[in-house]
Structures are given as C-alpha cells and as structure tokens.
C-alpha positions as CSV (number, residue, x, y, z in Angstrom):
1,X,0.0,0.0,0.0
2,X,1.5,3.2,-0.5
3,X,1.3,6.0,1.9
4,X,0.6,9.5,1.1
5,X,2.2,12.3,2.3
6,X,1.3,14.1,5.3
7,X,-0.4,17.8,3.9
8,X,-1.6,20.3,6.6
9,X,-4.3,22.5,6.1
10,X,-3.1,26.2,4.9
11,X,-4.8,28.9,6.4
12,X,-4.1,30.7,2.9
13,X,-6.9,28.6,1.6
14,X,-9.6,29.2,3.9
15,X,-12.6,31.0,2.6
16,X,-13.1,34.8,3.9
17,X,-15.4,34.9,7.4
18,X,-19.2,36.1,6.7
19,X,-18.6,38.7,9.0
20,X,-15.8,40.3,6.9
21,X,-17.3,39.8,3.8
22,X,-20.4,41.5,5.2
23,X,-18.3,44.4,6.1
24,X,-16.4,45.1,3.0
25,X,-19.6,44.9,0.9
26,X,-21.0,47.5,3.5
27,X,-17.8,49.6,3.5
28,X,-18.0,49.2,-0.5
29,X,-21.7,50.4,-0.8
30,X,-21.3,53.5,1.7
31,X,-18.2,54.7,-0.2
32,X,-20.3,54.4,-3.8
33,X,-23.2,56.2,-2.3
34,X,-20.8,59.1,-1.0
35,X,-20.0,59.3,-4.9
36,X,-23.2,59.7,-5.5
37,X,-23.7,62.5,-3.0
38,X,-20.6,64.0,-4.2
39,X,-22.1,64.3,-8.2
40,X,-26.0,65.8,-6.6
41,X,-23.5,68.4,-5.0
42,X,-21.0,69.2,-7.7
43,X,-24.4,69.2,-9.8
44,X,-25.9,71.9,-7.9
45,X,-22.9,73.9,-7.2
46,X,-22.0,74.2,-11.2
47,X,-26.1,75.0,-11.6
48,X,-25.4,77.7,-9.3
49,X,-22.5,79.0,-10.7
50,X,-23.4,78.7,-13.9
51,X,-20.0,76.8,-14.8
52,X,-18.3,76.4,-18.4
53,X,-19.5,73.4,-20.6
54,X,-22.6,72.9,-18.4
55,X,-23.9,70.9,-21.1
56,X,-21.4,68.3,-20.6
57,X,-20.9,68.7,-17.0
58,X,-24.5,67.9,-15.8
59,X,-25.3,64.8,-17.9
60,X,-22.2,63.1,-16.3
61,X,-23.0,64.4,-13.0
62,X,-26.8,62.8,-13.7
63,X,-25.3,59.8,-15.5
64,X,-22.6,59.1,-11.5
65,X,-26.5,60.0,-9.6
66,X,-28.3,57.2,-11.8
67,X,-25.3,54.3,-12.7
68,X,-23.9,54.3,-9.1
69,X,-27.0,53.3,-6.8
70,X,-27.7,50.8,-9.5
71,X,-24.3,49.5,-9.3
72,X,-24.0,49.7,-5.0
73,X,-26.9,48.0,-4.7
74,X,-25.7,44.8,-7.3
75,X,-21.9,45.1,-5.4
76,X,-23.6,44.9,-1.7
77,X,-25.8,41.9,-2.6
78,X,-23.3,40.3,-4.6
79,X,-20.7,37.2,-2.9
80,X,-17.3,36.5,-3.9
81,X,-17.0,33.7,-6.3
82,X,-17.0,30.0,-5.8
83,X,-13.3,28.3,-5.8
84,X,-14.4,26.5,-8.9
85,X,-16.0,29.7,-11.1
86,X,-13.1,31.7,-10.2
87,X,-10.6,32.8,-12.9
88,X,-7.7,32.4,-11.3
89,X,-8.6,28.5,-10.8
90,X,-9.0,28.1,-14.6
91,X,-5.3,29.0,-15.2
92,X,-3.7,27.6,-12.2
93,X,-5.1,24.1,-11.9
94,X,-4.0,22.8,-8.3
95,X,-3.7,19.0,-7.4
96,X,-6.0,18.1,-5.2
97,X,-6.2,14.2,-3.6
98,X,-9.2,12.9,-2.5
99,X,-8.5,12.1,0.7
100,X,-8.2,14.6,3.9
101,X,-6.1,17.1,3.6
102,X,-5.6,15.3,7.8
103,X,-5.7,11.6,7.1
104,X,-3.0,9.6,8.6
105,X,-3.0,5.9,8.3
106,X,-4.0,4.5,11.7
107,X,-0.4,3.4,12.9
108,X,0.7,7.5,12.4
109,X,-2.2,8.8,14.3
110,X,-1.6,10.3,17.9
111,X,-3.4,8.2,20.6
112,X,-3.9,8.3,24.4
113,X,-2.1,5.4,26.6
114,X,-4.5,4.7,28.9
115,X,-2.6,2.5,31.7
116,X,-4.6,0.2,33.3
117,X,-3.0,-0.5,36.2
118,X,-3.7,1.7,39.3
C-alpha cells in the first residue's frame, strides 16, 4: 500500500469569514453612495455657478447619480465567487487528492495510553 504524504491545512486557503465579507460589501456600498452625494452636489454647485461646458458637466453628473445606486446596490448583494467559477482557478489548476487534507494511516495517528494499572 503506498502512503501519502502528510499535507496540513493552509490557512491561505480558507474562505473569507461572513462577517468580513459583510463588512467590506457595506464599506463598498457606503463609499459608492458618498460618490453619489458627491455628483447631486457638484451638480448643484456648477447650476449655481453657472460653470463652463454645463452641457457636458450635468449629464455626467446625472449619469454618476443614476449608474452608481444601481451599481451599489448589485456590489452589496453580490458574494465573492466559488473556488471552482473563479478565474484564477482556470489558469492555475492545483492538485488536489481525495483524501483529507488530515488523514493519517492509523499506525501515524496520535493516541492516548490509557494504563490500566492503578
């Protein structure tokens, strides 16, 4: 029988937490909807000044106020990709055995002594 090689379990490869993935898709969303506050104001300070090339300054301003909600909204609800669907995976194909990444044969295993004599 052959044995296989010990292979401990990289931390490297564990998924992100739910918790931090919550929080980056919040951080991500808050930060696109401060954008969006950012064009209504620039918006309504170049109305007020009656800036330069207002034609082309208000349709992008209205363009940042209608795009970015849309796209917060798909970001926030949105979850980082499956190990198998993501593109790095499809160039770099790792080998993978199909046992444990902890299996020992039974001899190899750590076990308690129990004695038992007083």
């Amino acid at each position: 029988m052959k044995r296989q090689a010990y292979q401990p379990i990289l931390i490297t490869d564990a998924p992100r937490s739910q918790d931090d993935q919550l929080t980056s898709r919040q951080k991500r969303y808050v930060l696109m909807m401060g954008i969006r506050v950012a064009c209504l104001v620039a918006g309504a300070i170049l109305v007020g000044a009656k800036a330069p090339l207002l034609w082309l300054w208000l349709p992008l301003c209205g363009l940042g106020m209608v795009l970015i909600p849309w796209l917060a909204v798909l970001l926030a609800n949105d979850r980082p990709p499956k190990e198998e669907h993501r593109l790095s995976n499809r160039f770099q194909q790792r080998h993978r055995d199909e046992t444990p990444p902890m299996a020992l044969p039974a001899e190899e295993r750590p076990h308690k002594v129990i004695d038992a004599e007083p």
